[in-house]
Structure formats: structure tokens, C-alpha cells
N, C-alpha and C positions, 0 to 999 in steps of 0.2 A: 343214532338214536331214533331216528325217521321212523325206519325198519321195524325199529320196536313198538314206538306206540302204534304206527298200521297192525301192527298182530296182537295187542294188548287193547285197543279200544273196541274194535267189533266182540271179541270175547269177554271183557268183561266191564271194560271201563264205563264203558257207554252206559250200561247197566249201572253201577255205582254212582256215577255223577249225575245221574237222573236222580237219585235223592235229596244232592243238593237245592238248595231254593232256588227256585227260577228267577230270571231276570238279570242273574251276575255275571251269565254268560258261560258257565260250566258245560252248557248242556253241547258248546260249540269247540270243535276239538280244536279250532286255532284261536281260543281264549289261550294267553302266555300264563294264566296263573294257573289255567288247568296242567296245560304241560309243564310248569315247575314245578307242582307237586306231583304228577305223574314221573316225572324225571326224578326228584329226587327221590320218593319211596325205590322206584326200582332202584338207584345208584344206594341207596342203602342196604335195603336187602339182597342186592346182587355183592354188594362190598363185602356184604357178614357173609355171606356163601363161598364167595371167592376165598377171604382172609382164612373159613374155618376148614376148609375143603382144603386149599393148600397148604397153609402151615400146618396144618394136619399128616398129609400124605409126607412133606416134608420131613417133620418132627419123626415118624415111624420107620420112612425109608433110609433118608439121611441123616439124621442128625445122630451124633454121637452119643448114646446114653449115658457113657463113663462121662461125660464132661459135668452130669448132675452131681457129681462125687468130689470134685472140686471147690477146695475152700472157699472160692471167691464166687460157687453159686449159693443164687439167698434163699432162703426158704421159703417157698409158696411161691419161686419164681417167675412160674409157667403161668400159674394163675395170675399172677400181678400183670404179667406180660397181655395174657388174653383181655383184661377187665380195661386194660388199659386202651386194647387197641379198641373193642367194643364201644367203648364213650369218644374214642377220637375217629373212628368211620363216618358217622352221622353228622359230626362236626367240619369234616372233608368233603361230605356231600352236599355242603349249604354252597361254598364257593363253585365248585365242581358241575353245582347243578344250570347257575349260569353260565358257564361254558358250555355243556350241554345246550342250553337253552340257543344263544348264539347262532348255535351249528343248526340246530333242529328250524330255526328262522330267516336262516340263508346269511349269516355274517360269519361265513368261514368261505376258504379257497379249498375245501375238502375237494378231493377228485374225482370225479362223477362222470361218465362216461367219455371213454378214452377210444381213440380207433386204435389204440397201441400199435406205433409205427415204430420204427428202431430209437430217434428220437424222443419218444414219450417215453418206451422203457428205458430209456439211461437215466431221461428227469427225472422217474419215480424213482429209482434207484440212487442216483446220487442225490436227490433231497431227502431220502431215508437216512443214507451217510451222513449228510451234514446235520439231520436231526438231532442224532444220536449224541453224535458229537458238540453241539449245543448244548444238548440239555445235561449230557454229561459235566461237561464245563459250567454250567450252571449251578445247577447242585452242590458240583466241590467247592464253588466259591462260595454260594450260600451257607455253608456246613460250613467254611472259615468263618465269616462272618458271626453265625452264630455262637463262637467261640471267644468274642466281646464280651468283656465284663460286663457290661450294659446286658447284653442280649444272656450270656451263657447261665447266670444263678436264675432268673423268672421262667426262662422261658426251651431250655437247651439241658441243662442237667440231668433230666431224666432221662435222656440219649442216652448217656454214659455210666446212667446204674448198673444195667444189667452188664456188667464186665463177662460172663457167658451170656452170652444171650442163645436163646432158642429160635426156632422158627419161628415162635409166637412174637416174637418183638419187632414185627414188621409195619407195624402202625402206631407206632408208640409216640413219634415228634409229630403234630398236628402242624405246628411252625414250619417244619421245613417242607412238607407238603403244600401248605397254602400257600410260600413265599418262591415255589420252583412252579 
């Protein structure tokens, strides 16, 4: 996220946060509340690009047409599915952005310059592995979890509406996003 605002504040930012009132400290790029909102706008409108750009490509390339033909799809699916994820991206990007924010302030072990020795590349390679394999683990447990009668009717159910789902239903549980 570093990377980004060095190439987003000399081109425009700078510009923009000059209008706010002086003295809050916007005008200074390591005020934290300039860069949460720097950070979340972009994690927003990079989310609505990302989400419409690929389940896009998705939907046209891969997704089966004939499956819209299917008793168990509802009608206006697509659209329920897009409207859905639109209101839950912005809602992703509140928690998200302080993680961002974290990294962008030096309280991550992100990997930043490496002499890449045989050793370094097996670390980054098997903590990639065990990543993967966490969060994987993660998720499936969480997605059980969610399946509490507690948790599944408030806050899980709409997971399991679309029984076809489309491409478009890729943002649809804001819960198991925030809770993975």
C-alpha cells in the first residue's frame, strides 16, 4: 500500500487534501487519518473494479449460461447477487483499511528487501505454503461455525440463497470476510 500512495499523493492527492482545513494535519502525508481515508477510497474503488472486471470476464468466459434455465435459479439473480456484493465491498473496506493502515505504518513482518540466498527462497516459499494452508483452514472452520443456529438465520443465510450462484455472488457474506 506504501507504493501506492508514493504514486497517488504527488499526482493528485496532495492537490485534494490542500482543500481541507488547515491545522488537522491532512496537509502532512504521515497524518494516519489522511491515510485511512486514502487507503480506504482506493480499497473501495479498487474492490468495485476488481469485483466488476472479474466476475465479469468470469460470468461471459466461464460461467455456464444453461444454468440460468434452472428451476432453482431466482429471478433477478444476477442483479441481487451484484447489488449485494456493491453494499458489502465498502463495508469490507472499513476493517481492511486498518490492516492496510498497520502495514502502511510498519506493524507488519511484510518482506522488504531480501539478498535472496537458497535459504530465504525456501522461507518465502514454504511460508507461502503454510499461508495457504491456514487460511484455508481458517475459513472452512469459520464457514462451520457460521452454520450455528445462533450465527446461520441473522447473519449466514444469505450465503445459501443463491443455490446457482453466478460469478456475481462473490461478495455476498460480509461476516465471513470480516471474521477470516
Amino acid at each position: 500500500m506504501d507504493v501506492v500512495l508514493e504514486t497517488l499523493d504527488p499526482l493528485f492527492l496532495d492537490d485534494l487534501y490542500s482543500y481541507f482545513p488547515s491545522g488537522y494535519g491532512f496537509e502532512n502525508r504521515d497524518f494516519w487519518v489522511r491515510q485511512y481515508i486514502t487507503i480506504f477510497w482506493t480499497w473501495w474503488i479498487g474492490g468495485y473494479l476488481a469485483y466488476l472486471s472479474f466476475a465479469t470476464v468470469s460470468w461471459v468466459f466461464m460461467f455456464d449460461k444453461n444454468l440460468r434455465k434452472h428451476p432453482l435459479f431466482l429471478k433477478n439473480q444476477e442483479m441481487q447477487e451484484i447489488t449485494v456484493a456493491l453494499y458489502s465491498i465498502p463495508l469490507m473496506a472499513i476493517p481492511s483499511t486498518f490492516i492496510f493502515l498497520g502495514e502502511l505504518r510498519g506493524y507488519s513482518m511484510l518482506y522488504d528487501g531480501f539478498n535472496w540466498t537458497p535459504q530465504e527462497i525456501a522461507w518465502v516459499g514454504l511460508s507461502i505454503v503454510l499461508y495457504l494452508l491456514f487460511t484455508d483452514a481458517l475459513i472452512y472452520w469459520i464457514h462451520r461455525i457460521l452454520h450455528w443456529p445462533v450465527f446461520y438465520g441473522p447473519i449466514h443465510k444469505l450465503h445459501h440463497r443463491w443455490v446457482i450462484s453466478t460469478p456475481f455472488a462473490r461478495y455476498f457474506a460480509i461476516i465471513i470476510y470480516l471474521t477470516s
